[in-house]
PLY file of the C-alpha trace (Angstrom):
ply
format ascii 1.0
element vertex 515
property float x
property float y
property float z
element edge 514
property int vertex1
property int vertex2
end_header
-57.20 -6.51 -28.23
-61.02 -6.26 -27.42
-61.28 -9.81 -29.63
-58.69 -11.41 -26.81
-60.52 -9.49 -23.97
-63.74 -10.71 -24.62
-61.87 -14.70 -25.42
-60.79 -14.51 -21.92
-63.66 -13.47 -19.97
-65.45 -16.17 -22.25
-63.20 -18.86 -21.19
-63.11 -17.57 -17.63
-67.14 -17.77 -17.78
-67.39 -20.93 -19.00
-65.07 -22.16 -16.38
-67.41 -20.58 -13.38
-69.92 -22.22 -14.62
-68.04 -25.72 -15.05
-67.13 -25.48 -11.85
-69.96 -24.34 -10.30
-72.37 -27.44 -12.15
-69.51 -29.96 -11.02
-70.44 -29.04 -7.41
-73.91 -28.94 -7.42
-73.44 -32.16 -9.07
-71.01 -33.67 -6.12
-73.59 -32.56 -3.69
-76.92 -34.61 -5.12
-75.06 -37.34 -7.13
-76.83 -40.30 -5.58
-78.02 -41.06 -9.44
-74.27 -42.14 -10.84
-72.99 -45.55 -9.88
-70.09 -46.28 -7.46
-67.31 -46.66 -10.03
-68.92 -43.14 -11.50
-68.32 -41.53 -8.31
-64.89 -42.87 -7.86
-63.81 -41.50 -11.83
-64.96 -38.09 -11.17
-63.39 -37.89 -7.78
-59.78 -39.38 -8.49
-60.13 -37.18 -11.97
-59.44 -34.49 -9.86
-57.09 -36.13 -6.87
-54.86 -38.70 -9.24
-53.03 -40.82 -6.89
-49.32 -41.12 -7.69
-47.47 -44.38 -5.85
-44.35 -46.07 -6.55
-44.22 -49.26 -8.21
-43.65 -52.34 -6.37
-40.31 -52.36 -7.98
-38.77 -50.69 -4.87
-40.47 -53.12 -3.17
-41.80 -50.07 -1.30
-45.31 -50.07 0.42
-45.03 -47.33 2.54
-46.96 -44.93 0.03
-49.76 -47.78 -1.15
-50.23 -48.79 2.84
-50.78 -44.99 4.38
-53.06 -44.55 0.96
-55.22 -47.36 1.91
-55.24 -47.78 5.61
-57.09 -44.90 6.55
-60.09 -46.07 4.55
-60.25 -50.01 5.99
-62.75 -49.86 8.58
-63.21 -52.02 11.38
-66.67 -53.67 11.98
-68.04 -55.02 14.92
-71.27 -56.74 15.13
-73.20 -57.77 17.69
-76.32 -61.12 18.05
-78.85 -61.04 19.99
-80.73 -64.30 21.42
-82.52 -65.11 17.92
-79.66 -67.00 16.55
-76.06 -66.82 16.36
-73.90 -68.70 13.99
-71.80 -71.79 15.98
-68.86 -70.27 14.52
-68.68 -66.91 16.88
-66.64 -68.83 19.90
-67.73 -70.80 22.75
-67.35 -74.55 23.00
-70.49 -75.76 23.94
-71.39 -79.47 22.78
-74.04 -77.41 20.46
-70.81 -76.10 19.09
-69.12 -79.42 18.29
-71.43 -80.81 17.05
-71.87 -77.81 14.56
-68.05 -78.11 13.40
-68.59 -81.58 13.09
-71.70 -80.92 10.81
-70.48 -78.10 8.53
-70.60 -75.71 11.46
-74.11 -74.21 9.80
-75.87 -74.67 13.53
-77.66 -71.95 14.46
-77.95 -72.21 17.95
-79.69 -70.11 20.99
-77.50 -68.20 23.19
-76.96 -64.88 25.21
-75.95 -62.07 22.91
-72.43 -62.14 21.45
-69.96 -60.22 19.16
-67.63 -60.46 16.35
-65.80 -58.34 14.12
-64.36 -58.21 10.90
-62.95 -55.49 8.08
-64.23 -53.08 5.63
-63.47 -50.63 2.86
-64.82 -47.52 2.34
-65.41 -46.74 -1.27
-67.08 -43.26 -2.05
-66.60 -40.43 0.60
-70.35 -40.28 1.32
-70.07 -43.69 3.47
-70.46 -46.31 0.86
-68.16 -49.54 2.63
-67.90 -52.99 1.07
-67.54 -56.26 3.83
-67.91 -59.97 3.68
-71.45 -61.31 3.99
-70.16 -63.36 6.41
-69.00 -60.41 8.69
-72.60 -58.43 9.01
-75.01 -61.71 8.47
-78.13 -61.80 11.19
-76.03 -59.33 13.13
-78.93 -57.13 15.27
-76.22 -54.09 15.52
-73.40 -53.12 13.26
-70.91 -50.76 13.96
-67.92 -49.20 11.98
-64.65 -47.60 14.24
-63.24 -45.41 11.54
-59.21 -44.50 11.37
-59.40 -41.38 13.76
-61.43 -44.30 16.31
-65.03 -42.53 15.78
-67.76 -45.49 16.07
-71.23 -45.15 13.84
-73.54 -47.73 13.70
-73.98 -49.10 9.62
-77.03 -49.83 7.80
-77.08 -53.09 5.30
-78.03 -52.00 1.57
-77.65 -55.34 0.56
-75.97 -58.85 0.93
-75.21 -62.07 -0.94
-74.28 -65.37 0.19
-73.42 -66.92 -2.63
-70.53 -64.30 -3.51
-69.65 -63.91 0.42
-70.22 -60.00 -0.25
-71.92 -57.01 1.67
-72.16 -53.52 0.99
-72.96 -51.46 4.26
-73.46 -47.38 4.40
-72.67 -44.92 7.66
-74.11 -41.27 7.49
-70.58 -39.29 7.22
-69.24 -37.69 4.61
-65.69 -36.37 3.62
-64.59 -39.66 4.36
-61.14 -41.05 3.02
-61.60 -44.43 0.23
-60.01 -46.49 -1.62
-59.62 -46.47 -5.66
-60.48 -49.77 -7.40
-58.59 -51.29 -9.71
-58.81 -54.16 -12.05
-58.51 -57.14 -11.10
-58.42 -58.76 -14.86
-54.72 -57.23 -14.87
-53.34 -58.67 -11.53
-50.42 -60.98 -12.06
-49.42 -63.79 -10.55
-46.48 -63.36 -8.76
-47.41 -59.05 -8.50
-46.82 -57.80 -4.95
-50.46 -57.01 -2.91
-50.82 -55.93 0.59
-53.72 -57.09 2.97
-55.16 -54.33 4.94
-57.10 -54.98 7.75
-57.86 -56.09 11.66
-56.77 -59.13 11.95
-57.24 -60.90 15.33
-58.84 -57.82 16.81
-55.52 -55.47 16.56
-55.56 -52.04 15.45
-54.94 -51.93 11.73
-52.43 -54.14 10.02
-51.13 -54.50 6.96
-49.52 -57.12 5.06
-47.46 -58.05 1.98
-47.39 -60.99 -0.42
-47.68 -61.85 -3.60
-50.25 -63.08 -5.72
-49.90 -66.94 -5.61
-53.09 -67.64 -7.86
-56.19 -66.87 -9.76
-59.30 -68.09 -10.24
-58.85 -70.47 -7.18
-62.40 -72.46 -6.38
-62.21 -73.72 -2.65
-65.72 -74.70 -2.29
-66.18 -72.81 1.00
-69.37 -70.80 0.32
-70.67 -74.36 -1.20
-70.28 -75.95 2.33
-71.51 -72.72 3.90
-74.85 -72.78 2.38
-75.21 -76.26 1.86
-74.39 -77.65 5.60
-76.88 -79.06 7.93
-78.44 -78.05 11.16
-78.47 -81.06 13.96
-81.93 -81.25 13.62
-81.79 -82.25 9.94
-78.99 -84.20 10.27
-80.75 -86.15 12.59
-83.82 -86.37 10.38
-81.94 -87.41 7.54
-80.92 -90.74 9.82
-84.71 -91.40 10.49
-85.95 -91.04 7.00
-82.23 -91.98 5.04
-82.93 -88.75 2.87
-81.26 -85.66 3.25
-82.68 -82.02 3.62
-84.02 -80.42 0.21
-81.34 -77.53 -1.03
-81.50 -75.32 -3.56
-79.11 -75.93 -6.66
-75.48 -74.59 -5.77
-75.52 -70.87 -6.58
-71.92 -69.96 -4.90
-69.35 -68.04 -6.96
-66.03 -68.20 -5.88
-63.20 -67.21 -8.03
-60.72 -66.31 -5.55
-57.24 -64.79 -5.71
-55.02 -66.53 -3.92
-52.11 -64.34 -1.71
-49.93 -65.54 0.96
-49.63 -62.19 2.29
-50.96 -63.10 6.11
-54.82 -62.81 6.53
-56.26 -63.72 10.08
-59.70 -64.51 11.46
-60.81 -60.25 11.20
-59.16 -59.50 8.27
-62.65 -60.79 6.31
-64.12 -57.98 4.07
-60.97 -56.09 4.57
-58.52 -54.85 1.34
-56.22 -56.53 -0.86
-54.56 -54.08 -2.86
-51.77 -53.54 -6.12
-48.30 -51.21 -4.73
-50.13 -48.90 -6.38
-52.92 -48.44 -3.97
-55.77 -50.04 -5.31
-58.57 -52.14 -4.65
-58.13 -55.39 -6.16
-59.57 -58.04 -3.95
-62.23 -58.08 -0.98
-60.18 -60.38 1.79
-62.82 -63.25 2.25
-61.11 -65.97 3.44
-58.12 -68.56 4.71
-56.66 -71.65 3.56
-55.72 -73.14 7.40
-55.98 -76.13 9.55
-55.64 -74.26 12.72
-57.86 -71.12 11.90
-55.17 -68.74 11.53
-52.96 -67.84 8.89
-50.57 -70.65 6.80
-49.73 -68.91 3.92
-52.69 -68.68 1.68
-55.61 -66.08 2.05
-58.33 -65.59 -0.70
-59.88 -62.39 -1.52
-62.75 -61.65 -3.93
-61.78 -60.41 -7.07
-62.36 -56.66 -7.22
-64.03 -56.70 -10.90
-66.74 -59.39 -9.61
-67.55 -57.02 -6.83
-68.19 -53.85 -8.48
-70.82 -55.63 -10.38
-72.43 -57.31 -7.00
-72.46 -53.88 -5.30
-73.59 -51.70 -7.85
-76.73 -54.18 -7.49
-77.33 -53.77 -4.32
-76.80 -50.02 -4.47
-79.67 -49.80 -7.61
-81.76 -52.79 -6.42
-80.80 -53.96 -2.53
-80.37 -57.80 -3.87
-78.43 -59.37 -6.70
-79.62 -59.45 -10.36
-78.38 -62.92 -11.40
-78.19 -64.36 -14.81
-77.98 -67.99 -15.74
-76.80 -69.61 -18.72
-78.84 -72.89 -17.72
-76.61 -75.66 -17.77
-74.89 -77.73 -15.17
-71.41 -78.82 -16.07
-67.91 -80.55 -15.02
-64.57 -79.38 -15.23
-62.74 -81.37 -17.42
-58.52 -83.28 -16.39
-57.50 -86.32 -16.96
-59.31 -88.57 -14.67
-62.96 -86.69 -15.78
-61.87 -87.62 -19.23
-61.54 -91.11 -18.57
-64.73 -91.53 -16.59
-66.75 -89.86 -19.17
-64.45 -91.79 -22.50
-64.10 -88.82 -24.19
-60.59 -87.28 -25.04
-60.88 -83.57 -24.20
-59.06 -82.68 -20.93
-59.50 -79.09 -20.59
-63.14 -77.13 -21.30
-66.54 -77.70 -19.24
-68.57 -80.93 -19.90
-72.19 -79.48 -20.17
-74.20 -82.76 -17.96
-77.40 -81.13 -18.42
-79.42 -78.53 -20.24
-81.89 -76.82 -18.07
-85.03 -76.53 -20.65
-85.92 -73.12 -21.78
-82.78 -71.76 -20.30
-80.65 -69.84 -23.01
-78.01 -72.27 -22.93
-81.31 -74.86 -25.02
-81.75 -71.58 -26.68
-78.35 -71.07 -28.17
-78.35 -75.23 -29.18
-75.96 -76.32 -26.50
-76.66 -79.90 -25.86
-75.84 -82.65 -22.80
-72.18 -83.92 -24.10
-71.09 -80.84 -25.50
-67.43 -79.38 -24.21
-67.98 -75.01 -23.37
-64.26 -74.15 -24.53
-64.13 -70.68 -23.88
-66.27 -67.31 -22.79
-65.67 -64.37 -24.59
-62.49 -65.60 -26.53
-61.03 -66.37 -23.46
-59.75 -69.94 -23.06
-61.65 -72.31 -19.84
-59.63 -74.30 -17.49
-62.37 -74.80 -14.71
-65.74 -73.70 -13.33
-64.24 -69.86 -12.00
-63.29 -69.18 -15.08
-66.66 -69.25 -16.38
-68.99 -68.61 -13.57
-66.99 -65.13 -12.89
-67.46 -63.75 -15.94
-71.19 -64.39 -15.64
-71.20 -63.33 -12.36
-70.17 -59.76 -13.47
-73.34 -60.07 -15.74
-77.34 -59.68 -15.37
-80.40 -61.12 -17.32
-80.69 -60.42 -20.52
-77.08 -59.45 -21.14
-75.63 -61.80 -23.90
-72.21 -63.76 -23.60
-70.13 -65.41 -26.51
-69.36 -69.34 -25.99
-67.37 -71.77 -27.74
-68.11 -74.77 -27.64
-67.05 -78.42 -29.55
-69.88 -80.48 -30.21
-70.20 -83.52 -29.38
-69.57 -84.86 -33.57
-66.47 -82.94 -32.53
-67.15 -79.90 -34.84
-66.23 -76.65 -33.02
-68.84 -73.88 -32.90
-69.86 -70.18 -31.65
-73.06 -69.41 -29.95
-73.95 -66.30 -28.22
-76.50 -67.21 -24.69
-78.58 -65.09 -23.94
-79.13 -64.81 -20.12
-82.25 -65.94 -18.21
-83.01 -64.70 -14.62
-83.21 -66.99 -11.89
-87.31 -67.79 -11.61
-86.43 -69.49 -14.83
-83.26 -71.59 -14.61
-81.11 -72.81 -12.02
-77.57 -71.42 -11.83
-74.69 -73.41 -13.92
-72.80 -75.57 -11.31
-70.42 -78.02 -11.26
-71.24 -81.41 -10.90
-68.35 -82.16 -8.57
-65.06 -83.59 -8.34
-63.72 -86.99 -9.08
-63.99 -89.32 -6.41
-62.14 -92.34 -7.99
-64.57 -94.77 -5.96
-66.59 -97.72 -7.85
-68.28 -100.95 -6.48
-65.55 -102.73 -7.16
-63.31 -101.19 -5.00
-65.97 -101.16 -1.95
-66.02 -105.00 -2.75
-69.57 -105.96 -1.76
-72.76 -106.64 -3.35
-76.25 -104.99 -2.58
-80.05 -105.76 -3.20
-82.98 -103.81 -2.67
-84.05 -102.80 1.00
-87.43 -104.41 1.62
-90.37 -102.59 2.85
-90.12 -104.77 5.92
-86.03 -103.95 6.40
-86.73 -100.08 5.53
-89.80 -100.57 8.41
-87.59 -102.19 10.83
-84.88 -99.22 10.71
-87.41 -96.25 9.86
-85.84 -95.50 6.88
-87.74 -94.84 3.54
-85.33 -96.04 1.14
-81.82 -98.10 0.60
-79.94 -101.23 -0.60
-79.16 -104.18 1.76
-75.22 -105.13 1.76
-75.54 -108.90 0.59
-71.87 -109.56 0.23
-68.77 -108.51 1.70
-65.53 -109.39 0.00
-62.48 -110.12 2.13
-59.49 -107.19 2.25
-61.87 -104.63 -0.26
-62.92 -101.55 1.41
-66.11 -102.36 2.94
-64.33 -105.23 5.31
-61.48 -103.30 6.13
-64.28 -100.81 7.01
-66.10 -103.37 9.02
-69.40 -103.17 7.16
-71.56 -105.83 7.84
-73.42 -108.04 5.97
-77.51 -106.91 5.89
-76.37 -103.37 6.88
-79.08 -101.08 4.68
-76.98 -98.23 3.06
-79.53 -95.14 2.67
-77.11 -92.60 1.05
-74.09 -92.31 -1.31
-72.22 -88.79 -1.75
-75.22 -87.67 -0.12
-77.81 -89.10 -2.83
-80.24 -91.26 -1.66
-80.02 -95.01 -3.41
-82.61 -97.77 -3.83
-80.41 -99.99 -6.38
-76.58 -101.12 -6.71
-77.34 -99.10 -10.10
-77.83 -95.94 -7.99
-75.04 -96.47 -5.89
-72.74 -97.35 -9.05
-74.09 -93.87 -10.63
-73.43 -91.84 -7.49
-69.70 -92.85 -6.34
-67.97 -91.21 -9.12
-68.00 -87.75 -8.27
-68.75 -85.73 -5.21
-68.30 -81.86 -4.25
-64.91 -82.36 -2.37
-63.61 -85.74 -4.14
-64.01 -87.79 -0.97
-66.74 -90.86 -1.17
-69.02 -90.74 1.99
-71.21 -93.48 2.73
-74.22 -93.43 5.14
-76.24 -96.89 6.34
-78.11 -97.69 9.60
-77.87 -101.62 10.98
-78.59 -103.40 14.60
-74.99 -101.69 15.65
-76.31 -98.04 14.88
-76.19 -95.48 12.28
-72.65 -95.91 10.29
-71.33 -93.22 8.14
-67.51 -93.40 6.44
-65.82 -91.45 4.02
-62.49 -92.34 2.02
-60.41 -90.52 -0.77
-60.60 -93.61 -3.96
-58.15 -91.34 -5.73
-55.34 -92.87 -3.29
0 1
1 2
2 3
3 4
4 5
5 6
6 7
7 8
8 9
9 10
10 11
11 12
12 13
13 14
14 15
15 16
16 17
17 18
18 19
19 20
20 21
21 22
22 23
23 24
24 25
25 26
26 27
27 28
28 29
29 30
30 31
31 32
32 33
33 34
34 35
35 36
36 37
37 38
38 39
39 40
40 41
41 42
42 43
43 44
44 45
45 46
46 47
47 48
48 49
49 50
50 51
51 52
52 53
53 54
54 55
55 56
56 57
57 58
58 59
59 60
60 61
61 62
62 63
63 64
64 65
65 66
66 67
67 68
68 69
69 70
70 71
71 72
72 73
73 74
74 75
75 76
76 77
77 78
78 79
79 80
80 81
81 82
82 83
83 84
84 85
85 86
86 87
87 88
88 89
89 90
90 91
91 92
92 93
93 94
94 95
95 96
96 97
97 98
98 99
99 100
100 101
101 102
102 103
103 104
104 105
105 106
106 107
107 108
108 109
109 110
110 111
111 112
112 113
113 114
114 115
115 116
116 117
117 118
118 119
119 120
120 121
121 122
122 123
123 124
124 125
125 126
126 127
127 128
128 129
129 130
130 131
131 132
132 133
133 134
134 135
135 136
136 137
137 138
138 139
139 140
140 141
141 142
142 143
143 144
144 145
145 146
146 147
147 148
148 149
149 150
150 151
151 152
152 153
153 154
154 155
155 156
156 157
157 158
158 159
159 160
160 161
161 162
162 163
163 164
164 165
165 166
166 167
167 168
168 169
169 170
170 171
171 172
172 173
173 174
174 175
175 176
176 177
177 178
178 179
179 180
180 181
181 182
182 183
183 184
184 185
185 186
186 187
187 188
188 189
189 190
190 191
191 192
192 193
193 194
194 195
195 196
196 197
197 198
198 199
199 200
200 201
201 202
202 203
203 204
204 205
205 206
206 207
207 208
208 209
209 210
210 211
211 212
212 213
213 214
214 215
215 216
216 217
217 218
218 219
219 220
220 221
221 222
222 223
223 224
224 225
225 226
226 227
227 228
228 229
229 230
230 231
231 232
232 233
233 234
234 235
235 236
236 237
237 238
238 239
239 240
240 241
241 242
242 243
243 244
244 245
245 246
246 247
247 248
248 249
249 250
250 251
251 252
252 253
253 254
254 255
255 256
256 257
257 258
258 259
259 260
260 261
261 262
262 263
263 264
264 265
265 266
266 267
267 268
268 269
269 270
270 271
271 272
272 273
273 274
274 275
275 276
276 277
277 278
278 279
279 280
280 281
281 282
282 283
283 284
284 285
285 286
286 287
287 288
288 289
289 290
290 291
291 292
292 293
293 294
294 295
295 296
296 297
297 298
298 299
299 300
300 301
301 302
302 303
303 304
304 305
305 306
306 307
307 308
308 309
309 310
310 311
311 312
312 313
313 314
314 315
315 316
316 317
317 318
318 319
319 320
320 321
321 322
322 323
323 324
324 325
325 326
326 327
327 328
328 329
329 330
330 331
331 332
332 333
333 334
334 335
335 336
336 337
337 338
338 339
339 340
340 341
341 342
342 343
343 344
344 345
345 346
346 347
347 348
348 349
349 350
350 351
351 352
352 353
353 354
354 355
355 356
356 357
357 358
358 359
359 360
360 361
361 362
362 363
363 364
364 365
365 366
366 367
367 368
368 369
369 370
370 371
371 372
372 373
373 374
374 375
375 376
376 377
377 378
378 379
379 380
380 381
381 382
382 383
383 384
384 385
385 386
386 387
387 388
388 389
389 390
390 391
391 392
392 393
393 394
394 395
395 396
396 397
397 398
398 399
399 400
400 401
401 402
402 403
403 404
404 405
405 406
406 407
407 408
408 409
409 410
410 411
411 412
412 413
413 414
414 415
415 416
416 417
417 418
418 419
419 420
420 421
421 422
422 423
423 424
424 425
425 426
426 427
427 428
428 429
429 430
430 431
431 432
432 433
433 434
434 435
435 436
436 437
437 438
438 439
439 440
440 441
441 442
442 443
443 444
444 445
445 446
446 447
447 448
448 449
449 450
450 451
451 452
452 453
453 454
454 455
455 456
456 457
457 458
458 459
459 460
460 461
461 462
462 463
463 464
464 465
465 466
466 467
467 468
468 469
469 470
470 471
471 472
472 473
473 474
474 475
475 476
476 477
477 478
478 479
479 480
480 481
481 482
482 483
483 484
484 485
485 486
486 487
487 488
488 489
489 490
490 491
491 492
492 493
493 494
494 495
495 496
496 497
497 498
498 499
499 500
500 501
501 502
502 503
503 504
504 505
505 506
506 507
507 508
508 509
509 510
510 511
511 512
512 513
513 514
């Protein structure tokens, strides 16, 4: 009996003192990560949903919308992006140009989503949403408004993570976003069009979808350089295209103010970051894109260790292969990444992945296009190793493991862009080299005279004249018809666009050569 007494007050004992670590724990545990936090609170608070089978979101939506945030931001006169309203000629001429302008102005506002993730104020948002903003403010579910500090942002993965000082606060469990289906229900939580919150339903149309919209984002041009680029005939230096995007795709309705806002499973959790819309009229037509969950923890915890993003880089730019790649480059492979180039000392050269060679898959996993690659190394940092196959180019099929490099050393792997289907023939004309008198006489510094224009080809239904001086092709500068021959096959979008300058004016034109 004593044996059993002493058993119990043992057990009871240890339990006190369990209990009594795990809180002194929960109140200093700034030292575990954000996905640590999350385990050891929903250890304790499981959350127990329905299945979509019910087709039931009642439980999943008053889980999550209590946590989604709205954010309002506010610009002062430094700058303000073109794309907060107004329609100023400043403003057209942005949306003509990429709508990158920056452009002065009285002070202005815009808002967006968020999601709270740890009860101690941690809230994931779009880039986009809190960029050069001079104020942020979150309006919480019960309508309190604190202003949000910036731990860290990335443009090339469109993500934010912001922190308010309150604590107690309701969140939202993430998931994994490696196990969404397409076809699984997911609800979009957020404030769309400046409404109280809404939520959504949908299902999960896609994965891995590339859209190219950070690309343009961070690659557009100001007026100023556009204009410069007419005078000189070369366009602004950019860094290499570092832009991640491996969206899923939903057509559960997401609105301008839904960005950084939640997509989540009928179970409740997090499995995409709402980041953007598929739409010709800037509201919703069936297809949103959110940020896969899985991509984000990694991206966050980052800026929660480190305030910035600790890239690694396999160092090589590559192609998606299909059909039409395949018979540009006369090879027979359709499906896999055609390495173009190996960036020297990069751990791509490392491993002894050459220019020709075909990456098949990453980690086992079979590659279709550039997401499926440049996701998985997006969840990954230098140093960190990742298994590739690839088929040589004497069409032997082999393993490497890459080791990454950090950015000061290579340049991000990026796709070389997408078929255009364009080729001198089909422009029907012939070129020569721009004099330095004819490159004088239009204050250009390079570019190929148009010598000959043939009747019903392209450039005469486009009305190019004769002696026009074209400076760029697809946004490459040319001095040769061997330039321009080498830079019409492939462009970012798949649309050829030509720029030249003659007596009439500057003359730019673009056309799809795929139809």
């Amino acid at each position: 009996m004593k044996k059993i007494g002493l058993m119990l007050l043992t057990a009871f004992v240890g339990g006190a003192v369990a209990i009594g670590a795990y809180k002194v724990l929960e109140r200093n545990n700034d030292g575990y990560t954000l996905t640590e936090k999350q385990n050891m609170m929903f250890a304790s608070n499981p959350i127990k949903i329905s299945s979509a089978g019910t087709v039931d979101f009642v439980q999943a939506a008053a889980a999550v919308s209590p946590a989604v945030v709205h954010i309002k931001t506010t610009y002062g006169t430094k700058t303000a992006s073109s794309d907060e309203g107004g329609s100023s000629m400043e403003d057209i001429f942005g949306q003509m140009f990429g709508g990158g302008r920056r452009v002065q102005r009285q002070p202005s506002a815009a808002s967006g989503s968020g999601v709270i993730l740890t009860a101690d104020g941690y809230i994931v948002t779009n880039n986009h949403v809190v960029d050069n903003a001079d104020k942020i403010e979150v309006i919480l579910a019960n309508r309190r408004k604190v202003t949000a500090k910036v731990i860290g942002k990335d443009a090339n993965t469109d993500l934010a993570l912001i922190k308010i000082d309150v604590n107690g606060l309701p969140f939202v469990k993430m998931g994994n976003s490696d196990n969404v289906q397409v076809g699984e229900w997911v609800l979009a939580v957020g404030f769309p069009l400046d409404l109280q919150t809404t939520v959504t339903a949908g299902i999960v149309s896609a994965k891995a979808r590339n859209i190219g919209i950070l690309d343009r984002q961070n690659q557009s041009m100001t007026q100023e350089e556009w204009m410069e680029m007419q005078r000189t005939g070369k366009r602004p230096e950019r860094p290499q295209n570092t832009s991640i995007e491996s969206y899923i795709q939903t057509d559960a309705a997401i609105n301008p103010g839904n960005s950084g806002g939640a997509l989540v499973n009928a179970n409740g959790e997090l499995v995409g970051i709402n980041a953007a819309i598929a739409s010709e009229s800037g509201r919703n037509e069936g297809y949103g894109f959110a940020i896969p969950v899985n991509l984000a923890k990694k991206i966050l915890e980052d800026f929660k260790q480190y305030g910035a993003v600790k890239r690694g880089y396999i160092g090589v730019s590559f192609r998606a292969l299909d059909a039409d790649a395949a018979e540009q480059l006369n090879i027979n492979e359709i499906n896999g990444l055609y390495v173009n180039e190996v960036v020297p000392n990069g751990g791509a050269e490392a491993a002894g992945i050459k220019q020709g060679d075909i990456i098949k898959k990453v980690e086992g996993v079979e590659i279709y296009d550039s997401p499926d690659l440049q996701e998985k190394i997006g969840r990954m940092r230098p140093g960190d190793k990742v298994a590739l196959t690839v088929l040589k180019t004497d069409g032997s099929t082999k393993n490497v493991t890459v080791t990454l490099k950090p950015e000061s050393k290579v340049a991000l792997a990026s796709t070389a862009g997408k078929p255009t289907g364009a080729s001198i023939g089909k422009l029907g004309a012939s070129f020569a080299p721009a004099s330095t008198t004819v490159k004088a006489k239009y204050g250009v510094n390079n570019g190929v005279v148009v010598t000959n224009v043939e009747q019903g080809k392209l450039f005469d239904n486009y009305d190019v004249p004769k002696g026009m001086v074209i400076t760029s092709v697809n946004g490459k500068p040319v001095n040769s018809a061997a330039d321009i021959e080498k830079s019409l096959p492939s462009s970012k979008d798949g649309i050829t666009t030509i720029i030249g300058v003659s007596e009439r004016g500057t003359y730019k034109f673009s056309f799809n050569g795929n139809n």
